[in-house]
ZAMARGU-4260 file (C-alpha; in steps of 0.2 Angstrom, whole numbers, plus 5000, padded with zeros to 4 digits):
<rodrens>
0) 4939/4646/5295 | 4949/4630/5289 | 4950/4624/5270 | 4940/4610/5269 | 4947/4597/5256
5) 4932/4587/5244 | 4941/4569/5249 | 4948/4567/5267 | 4952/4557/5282 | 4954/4562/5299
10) 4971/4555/5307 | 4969/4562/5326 | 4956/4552/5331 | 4943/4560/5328 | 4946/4574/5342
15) 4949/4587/5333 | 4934/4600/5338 | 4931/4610/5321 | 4924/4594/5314 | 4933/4578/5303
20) 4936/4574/5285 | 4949/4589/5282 | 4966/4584/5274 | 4973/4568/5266 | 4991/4561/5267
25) 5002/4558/5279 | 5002/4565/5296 | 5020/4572/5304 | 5017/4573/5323 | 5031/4586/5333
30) 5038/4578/5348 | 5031/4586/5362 | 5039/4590/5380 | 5037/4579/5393 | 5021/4581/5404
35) 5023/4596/5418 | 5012/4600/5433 | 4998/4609/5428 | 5000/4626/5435 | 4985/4636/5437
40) 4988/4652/5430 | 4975/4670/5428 | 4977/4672/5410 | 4976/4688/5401 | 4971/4689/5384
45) 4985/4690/5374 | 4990/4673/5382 | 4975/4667/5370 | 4982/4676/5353 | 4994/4669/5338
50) 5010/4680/5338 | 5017/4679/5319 | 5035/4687/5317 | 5045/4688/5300 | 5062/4685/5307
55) 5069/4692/5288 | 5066/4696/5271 | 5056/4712/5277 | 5069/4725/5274 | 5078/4715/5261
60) 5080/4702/5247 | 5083/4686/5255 | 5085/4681/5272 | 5067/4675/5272 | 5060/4667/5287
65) 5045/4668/5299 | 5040/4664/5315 | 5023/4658/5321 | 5020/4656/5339 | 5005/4651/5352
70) 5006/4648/5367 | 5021/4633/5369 | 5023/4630/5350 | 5032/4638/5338 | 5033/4633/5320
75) 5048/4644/5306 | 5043/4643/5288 | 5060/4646/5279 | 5077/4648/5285 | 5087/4657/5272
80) 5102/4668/5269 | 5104/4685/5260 | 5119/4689/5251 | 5129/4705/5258 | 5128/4723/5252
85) 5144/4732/5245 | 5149/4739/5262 | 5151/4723/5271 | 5167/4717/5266 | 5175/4699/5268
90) 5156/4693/5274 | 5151/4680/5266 | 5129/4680/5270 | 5117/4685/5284 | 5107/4673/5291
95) 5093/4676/5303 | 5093/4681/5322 | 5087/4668/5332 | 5090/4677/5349 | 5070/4676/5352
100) 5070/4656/5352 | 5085/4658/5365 | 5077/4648/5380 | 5061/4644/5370 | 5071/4628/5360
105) 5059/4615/5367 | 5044/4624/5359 | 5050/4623/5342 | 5038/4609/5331 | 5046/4611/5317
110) 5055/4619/5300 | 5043/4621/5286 | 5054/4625/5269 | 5043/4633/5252 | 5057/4628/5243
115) 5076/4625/5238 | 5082/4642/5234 | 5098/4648/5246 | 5087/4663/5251 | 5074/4652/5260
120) 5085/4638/5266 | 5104/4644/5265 | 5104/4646/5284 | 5099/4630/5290 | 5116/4623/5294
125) 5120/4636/5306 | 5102/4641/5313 | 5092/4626/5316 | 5104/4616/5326 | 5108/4630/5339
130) 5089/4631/5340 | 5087/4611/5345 | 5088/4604/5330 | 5067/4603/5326 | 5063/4594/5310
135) 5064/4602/5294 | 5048/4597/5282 | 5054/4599/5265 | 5046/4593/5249 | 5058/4579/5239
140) 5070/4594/5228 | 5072/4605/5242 | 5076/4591/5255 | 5089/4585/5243 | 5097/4602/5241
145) 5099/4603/5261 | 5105/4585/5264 | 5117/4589/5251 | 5122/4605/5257 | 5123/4600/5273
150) 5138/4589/5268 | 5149/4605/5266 | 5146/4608/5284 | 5151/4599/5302 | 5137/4603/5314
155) 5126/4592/5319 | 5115/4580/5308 | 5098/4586/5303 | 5083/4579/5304 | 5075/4582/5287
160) 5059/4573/5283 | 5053/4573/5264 | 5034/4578/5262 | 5022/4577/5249 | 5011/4589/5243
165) 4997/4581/5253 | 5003/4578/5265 | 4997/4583/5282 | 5010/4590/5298 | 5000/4589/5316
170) 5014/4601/5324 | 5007/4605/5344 | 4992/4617/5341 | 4996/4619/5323 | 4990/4607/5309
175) 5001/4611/5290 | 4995/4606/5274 | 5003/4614/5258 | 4996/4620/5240 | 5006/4618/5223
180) 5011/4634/5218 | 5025/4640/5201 | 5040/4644/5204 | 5056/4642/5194 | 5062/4627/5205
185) 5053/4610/5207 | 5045/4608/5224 | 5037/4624/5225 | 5023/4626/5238 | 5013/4640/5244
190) 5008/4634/5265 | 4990/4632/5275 | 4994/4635/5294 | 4978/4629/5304 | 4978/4639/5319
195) 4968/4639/5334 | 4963/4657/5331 | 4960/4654/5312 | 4970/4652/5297 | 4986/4658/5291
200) 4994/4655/5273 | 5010/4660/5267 | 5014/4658/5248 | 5033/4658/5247 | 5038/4662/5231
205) 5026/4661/5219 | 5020/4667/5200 | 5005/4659/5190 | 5014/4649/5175 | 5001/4638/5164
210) 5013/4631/5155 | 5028/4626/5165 | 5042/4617/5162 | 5043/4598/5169 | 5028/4603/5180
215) 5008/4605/5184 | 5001/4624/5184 | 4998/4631/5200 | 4984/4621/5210 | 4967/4634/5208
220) 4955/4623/5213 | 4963/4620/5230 | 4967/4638/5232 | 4948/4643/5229 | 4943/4631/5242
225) 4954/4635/5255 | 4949/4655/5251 | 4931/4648/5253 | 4934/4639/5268 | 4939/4656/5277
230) 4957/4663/5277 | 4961/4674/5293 | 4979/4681/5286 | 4988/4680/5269 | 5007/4684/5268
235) 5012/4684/5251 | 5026/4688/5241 | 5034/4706/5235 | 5050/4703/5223 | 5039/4709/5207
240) 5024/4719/5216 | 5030/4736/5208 | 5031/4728/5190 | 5013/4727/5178 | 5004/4713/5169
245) 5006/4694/5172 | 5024/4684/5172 | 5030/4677/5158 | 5028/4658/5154 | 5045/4645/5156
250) 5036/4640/5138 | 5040/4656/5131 | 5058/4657/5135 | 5061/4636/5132 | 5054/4641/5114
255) 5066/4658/5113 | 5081/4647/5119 | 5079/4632/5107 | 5076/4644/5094 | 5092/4651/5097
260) 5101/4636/5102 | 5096/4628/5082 | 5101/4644/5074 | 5117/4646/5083 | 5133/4641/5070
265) 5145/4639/5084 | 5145/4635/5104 | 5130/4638/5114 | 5135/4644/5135 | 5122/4649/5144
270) 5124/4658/5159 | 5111/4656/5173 | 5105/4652/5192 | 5111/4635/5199 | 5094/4634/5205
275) 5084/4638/5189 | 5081/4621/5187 | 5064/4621/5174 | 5077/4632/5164 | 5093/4621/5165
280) 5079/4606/5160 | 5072/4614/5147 | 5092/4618/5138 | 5098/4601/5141 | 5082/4592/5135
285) 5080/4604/5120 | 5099/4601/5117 | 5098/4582/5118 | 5082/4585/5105 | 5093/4594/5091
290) 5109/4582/5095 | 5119/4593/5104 | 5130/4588/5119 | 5129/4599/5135 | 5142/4603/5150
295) 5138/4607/5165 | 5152/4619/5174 | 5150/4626/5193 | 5151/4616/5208 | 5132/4622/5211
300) 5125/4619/5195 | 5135/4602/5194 | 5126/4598/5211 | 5108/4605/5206 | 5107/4594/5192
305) 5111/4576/5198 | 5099/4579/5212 | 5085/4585/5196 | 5094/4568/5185 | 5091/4557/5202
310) 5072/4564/5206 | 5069/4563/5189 | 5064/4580/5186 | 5077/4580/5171 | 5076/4566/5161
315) 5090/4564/5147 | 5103/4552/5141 | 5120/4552/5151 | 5128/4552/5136 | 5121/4569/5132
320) 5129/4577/5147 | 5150/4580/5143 | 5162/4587/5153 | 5170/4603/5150 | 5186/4595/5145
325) 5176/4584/5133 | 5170/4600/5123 | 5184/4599/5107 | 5181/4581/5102 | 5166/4587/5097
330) 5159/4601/5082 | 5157/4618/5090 | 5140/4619/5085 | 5135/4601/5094 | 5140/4609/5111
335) 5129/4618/5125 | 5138/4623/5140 | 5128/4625/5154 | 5136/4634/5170 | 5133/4648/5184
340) 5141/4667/5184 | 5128/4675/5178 | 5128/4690/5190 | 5146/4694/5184 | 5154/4684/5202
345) 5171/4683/5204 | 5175/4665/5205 | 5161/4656/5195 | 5163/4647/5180 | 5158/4661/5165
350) 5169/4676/5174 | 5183/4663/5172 | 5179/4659/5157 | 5178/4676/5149 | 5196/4681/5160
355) 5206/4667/5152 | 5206/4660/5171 | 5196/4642/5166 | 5206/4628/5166 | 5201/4624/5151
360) 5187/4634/5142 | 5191/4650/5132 | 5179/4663/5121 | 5179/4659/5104 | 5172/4672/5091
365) 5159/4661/5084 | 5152/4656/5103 | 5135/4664/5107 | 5134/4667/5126 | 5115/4671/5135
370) 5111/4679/5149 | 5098/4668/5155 | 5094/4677/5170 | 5088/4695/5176 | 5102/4706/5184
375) 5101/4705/5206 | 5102/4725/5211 | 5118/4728/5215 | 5127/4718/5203 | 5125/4728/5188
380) 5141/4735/5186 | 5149/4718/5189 | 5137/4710/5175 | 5142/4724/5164 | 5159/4724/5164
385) 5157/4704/5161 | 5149/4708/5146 | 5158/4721/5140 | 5175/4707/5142 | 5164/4695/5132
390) 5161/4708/5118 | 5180/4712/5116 | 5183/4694/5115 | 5169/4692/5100 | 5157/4683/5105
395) 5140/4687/5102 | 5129/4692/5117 | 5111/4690/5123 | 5101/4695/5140 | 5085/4695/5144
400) 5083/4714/5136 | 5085/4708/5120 | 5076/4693/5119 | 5065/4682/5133 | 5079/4672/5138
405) 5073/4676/5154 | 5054/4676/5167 | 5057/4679/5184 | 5049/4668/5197 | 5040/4681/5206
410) 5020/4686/5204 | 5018/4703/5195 | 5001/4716/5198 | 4990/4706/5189 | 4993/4687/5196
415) 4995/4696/5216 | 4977/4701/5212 | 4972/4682/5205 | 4978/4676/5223 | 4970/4688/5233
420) 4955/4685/5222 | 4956/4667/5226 | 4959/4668/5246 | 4951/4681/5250 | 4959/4686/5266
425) 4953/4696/5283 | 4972/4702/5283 | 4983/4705/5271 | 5003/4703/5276 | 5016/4707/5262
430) 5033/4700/5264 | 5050/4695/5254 | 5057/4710/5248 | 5064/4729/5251 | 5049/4741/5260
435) 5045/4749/5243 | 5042/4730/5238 | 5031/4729/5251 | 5022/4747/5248 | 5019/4743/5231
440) 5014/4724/5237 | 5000/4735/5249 | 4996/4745/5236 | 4988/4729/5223 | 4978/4724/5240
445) 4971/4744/5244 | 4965/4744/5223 | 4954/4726/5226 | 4946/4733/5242 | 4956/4731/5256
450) 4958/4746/5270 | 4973/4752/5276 | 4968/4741/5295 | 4967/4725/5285 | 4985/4725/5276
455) 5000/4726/5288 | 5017/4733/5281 | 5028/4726/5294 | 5047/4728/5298 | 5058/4710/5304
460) 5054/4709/5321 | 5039/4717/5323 | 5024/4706/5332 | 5008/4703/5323 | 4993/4697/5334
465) 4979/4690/5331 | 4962/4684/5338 | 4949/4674/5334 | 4938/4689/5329 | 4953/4703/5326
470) 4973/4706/5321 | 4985/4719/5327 | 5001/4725/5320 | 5008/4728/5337 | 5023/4741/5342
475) 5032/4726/5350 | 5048/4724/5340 | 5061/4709/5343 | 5080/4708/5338 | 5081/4705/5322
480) 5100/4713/5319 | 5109/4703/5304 | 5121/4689/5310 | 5135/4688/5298 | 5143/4671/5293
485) 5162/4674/5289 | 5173/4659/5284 | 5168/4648/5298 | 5164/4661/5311 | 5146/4664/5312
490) 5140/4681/5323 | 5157/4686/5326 | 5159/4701/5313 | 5148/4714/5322 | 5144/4731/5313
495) 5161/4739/5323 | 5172/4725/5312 | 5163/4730/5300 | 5164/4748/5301 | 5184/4746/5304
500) 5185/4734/5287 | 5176/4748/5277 | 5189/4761/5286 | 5205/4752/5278 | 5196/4749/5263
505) 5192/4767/5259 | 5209/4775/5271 | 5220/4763/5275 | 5228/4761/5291 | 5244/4769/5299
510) 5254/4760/5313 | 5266/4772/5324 | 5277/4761/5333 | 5287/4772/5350 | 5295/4769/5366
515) 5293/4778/5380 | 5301/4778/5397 | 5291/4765/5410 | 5294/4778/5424 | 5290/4794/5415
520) 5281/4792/5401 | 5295/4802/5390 | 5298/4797/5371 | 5314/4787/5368 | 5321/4790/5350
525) 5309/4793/5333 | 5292/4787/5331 | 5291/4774/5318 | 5278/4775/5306 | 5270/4760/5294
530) 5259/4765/5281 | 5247/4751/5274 | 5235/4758/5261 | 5235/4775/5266 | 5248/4784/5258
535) 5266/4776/5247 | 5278/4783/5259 | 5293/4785/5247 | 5283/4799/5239 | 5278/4808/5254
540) 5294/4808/5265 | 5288/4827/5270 | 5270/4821/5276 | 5278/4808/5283 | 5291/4819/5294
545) 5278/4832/5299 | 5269/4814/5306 | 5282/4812/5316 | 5285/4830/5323 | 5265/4829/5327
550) 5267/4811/5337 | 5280/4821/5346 | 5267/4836/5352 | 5256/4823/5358 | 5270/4814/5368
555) 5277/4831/5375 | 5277/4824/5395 | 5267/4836/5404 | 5271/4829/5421 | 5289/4820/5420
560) 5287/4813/5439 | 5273/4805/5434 | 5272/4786/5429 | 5269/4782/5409 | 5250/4780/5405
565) 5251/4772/5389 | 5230/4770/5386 | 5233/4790/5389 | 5246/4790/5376 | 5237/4780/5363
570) 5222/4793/5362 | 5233/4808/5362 | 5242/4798/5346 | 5226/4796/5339 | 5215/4811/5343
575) 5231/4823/5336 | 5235/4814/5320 | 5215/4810/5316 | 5216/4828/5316 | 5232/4832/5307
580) 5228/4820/5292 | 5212/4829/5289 | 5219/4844/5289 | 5231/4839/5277 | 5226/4825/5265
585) 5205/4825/5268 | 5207/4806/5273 | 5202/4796/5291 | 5213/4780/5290 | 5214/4771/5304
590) 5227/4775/5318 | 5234/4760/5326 | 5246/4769/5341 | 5259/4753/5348 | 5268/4757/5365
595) 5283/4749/5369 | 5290/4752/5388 | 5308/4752/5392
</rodrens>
């Protein structure tokens, strides 16, 4: 069932039962627990099978991460965030539930990271050292972006160890080797679990490119011997499984953008992903080529490329790179400005730039702004009206509809059926994206022969199992409910703050303020009333009197020997008012009742 590699050397001694000569490279090895007393034990049969778990990016874009587990290992591959929806306001991203590794910490062996994108590694700072801080095994880019990252952050230092492509991982029962895959960030990899019941490969995020930028095409030949040497399960990626045909080349669009950068007669900005580094290469080296200057704007994209600079991935002259306030000492049609805003955010550079809100950096009507990037769902209004300010200021606009500024990173139809091709798997698992994703990922696998039993559409949480001779998709569900990082709190905005936050958004909030007699409970003078986004009270001194005459019905002491219940009091406020503003105005806002006794 193991891929067996033409040129290899066995590092474990030669005790490895399937046979020797397997992998080259270096060899990782977990730190185990300390020896117990063996405890003799009846096992059942389950005790004997490989649990595999996608802890996220099953139900969404982002959040990716997956857990493999047999018997007292466990390995994660990925640990990233997921950017919130438009309902979760004031959250800043959702990490991963880790409540399944609570009291399972020792067992961990190790992070294996694909790559550096935030959606696979965003987490990290706040899950891997509540989880006992295993190793994370990160190719050179991506364990730059984390050490880098991790700087912003004061919890415990990571262990990150810089892999090679070759290398090996011995990590308790599992033995990791990886595969060169495209992607549109350096240090891409696709990954070769060796388990004890057979073999598992996860692709990360892939697509077929063979012409790259700054790196090899994907690595066929090794993928066709792993496929040959038997692969039990294949989890593969979904972001692009609905769309047709083959993914575009990083060639195509390095042409289309150089084209355009030549022709333009005034300043080039290019709006893109921090993270898109083969495209930010491509720019600033075709730039450097044509004798152009480029600045770099965004604390991220600032960030991504002295790590590329540094590893060597983008090679120019420093004098080529500028600083935005470096720009007008030099022709506009000598400058390229490089910077991250793309999906129309508040705060980054090119929504500041196109508001008047840089610092230093306004539109011009002779600047030609790109798109260089497909629009995330859910931020198309945001990217619209960022082009429609750019259009009133002048300049002249493209996007990836108009001209191939622009290939996703993610395997179409077409290369999802190369792979399966290639690895032939028992089980197909797809993974990474929304459940129609995953439908239409299912649906590429069902038209090259595989049965409805042999390609699992999972949930997050729920439990795969397999055996040497069979896989289940089990019923067994673990908690997988999103954890929500907000400023520095991490997990404590549940879905009730959430579901208040979205209340004062939408109705506001209304305070009554009375006093009422400690002994019995009677109301001392007027109710006070504070209106915070509900209604401008100047303008509604009748609503807001009729409030008052209605706090008074629900105060109206029905037993005055009796002492003051103010809880009782606070839900007669609420429960009559909640009432009386939908019968009047059609809106819920929040009630917030305070009882003062005198």
């Amino acid at each position: 069932m193991s891929p067996k590699h033409p040129t290899t050397t066995r590092n474990s001694g030669g005790r490895n039962p399937r046979g020797q000569n397997r992998f080259k490279g270096r060899v990782f090895r977990a730190k185990q627990p300390s020896k117990q007393p063996q405890v003799h034990t009846l096992r059942t049969s389950s005790d004997e099978n490989l649990r595999v778990i996608v802890l996220g990016g099953c139900e969404e874009v982002g959040r990716n991460c997956t857990l493999l587990e047999y018997k007292n290992d466990i390995i994660l591959i990925d640990m990233g965030l997921q950017f919130p929806e438009e309902d979760m306001p004031g959250v800043d991203y959702i990490i991963p539930n880790m409540s399944y590794i609570k009291g399972k910490e020792k067992n961990v062996r190790g992070v294996i990271i694909t790559h550096g994108h935030y959606d696979h590694i965003g987490a990290i700072p706040h899950t891997v050292p509540n989880i006992g801080n295993p190793p994370i095994y990160a190719l050179p880019v991506s364990a730059a972006i984390i050490k880098r990252r991790q700087e912003d952050f004061h919890t415990r230092k990571l262990d990150v160890k810089v892999t090679k492509v070759d290398d090996v991982l011995k990590l308790g029962s599992f033995t990791v080797s990886f595969f060169h895959i495209n992607h549109n960030i350096p240090d891409s990899v696709g990954i070769v679990i060796e388990t004890p019941v057979g073999v598992v490969c996860h692709t990360g995020d892939w697509k077929f490119d063979f012409h790259p930028a700054g790196a090899e095409h994907a690595d066929f030949q090794k993928i066709a011997l792993i496929g040959k040497s038997g692969v039990m399960c294949l989890m593969g990626d979904s972001t692009n499984a609905n769309r047709p045909g083959h993914q575009v080349s990083e060639k195509v669009i390095g042409e289309e953008l150089e084209y355009i950068n030549e022709k333009s007669s005034g300043r080039l900005i290019v709006g893109t992903f921090a993270s898109l580094l083969s495209r930010v290469k491509q720019i600033i080296e075709s730039s450097e080529k044509l004798g152009k200057k480029v600045a770099i704007d965004g604390y991220s994209m600032r960030t991504n490329v002295e790590i590329a600079k540094e590893l060597g991935f983008i090679k120019c002259s420093q004098s080529t790179l500028i600083k935005p306030e470096q720009m007008d000492s030099y022709p506009d049609d000598k400058i390229v400005l490089i910077c991250t805003g793309a999906q129309g955010e508040k705060n980054a550079a090119l929504n500041r730039i196109a508001n008047n809100e840089h610092r230093i950096v306004r539109i011009r009507k002779t600047d030609t702004v790109i798109f260089s990037s497909s629009v995330i769902p859910g931020n198309e209004a945001s990217v619209q009206r960022l082009m429609d300010t750019l259009y009133r200021k002048g300049a002249k606009v493209i996007n990836y509809q108009m001209m191939d500024v622009h290939a996703g990173g993610h395997a179409k139809k077409e290369d999802i059926k190369l792979m399966l091709a290639l690895f032939k798997p028992k089980y197909y698992v797809p993974i990474e994206g929304n459940h129609f994703l995953l439908r239409e990922n299912a649906e590429v696998a069902y038209s090259m022969g595989w049965d409805e039993n042999h390609v699992f559409v999972v949930d997050n949480g729920q439990v795969m199992e397999f055996s040497k001779d069979a896989g289940l998709l089990t019923k067994e569900k673990i908690l997988t409910d999103y954890v929500f990082v907000d400023g520095l709190g991490v997990g404590d905005v549940s879905q009730v703050v959430l579901r208040d936050r979205k209340v004062l958004a939408e109705d506001g909030m209304v305070v009554i303020i009375v006093q009422i007699d400690k002994k019995t409970g009677a109301l001392i003078g007027s109710p006070d009333i504070i209106s915070r986004g509900f209604i401008f009270m100047k303008e509604h001194r009748e609503l807001i009197e009729e409030t008052r005459n209605e706090v008074r019905k629900a105060m109206a002491d029905k037993d005055p020997k009796s002492e003051a219940d103010p809880k009782y009091t606070r839900e007669q406020i609420r429960e009559k008012l909640g009432a009386f503003f939908y019968k009047k105005i059609e809106r819920r806002p929040m009630i917030l009742p305070v009882i003062l006794e005198v």
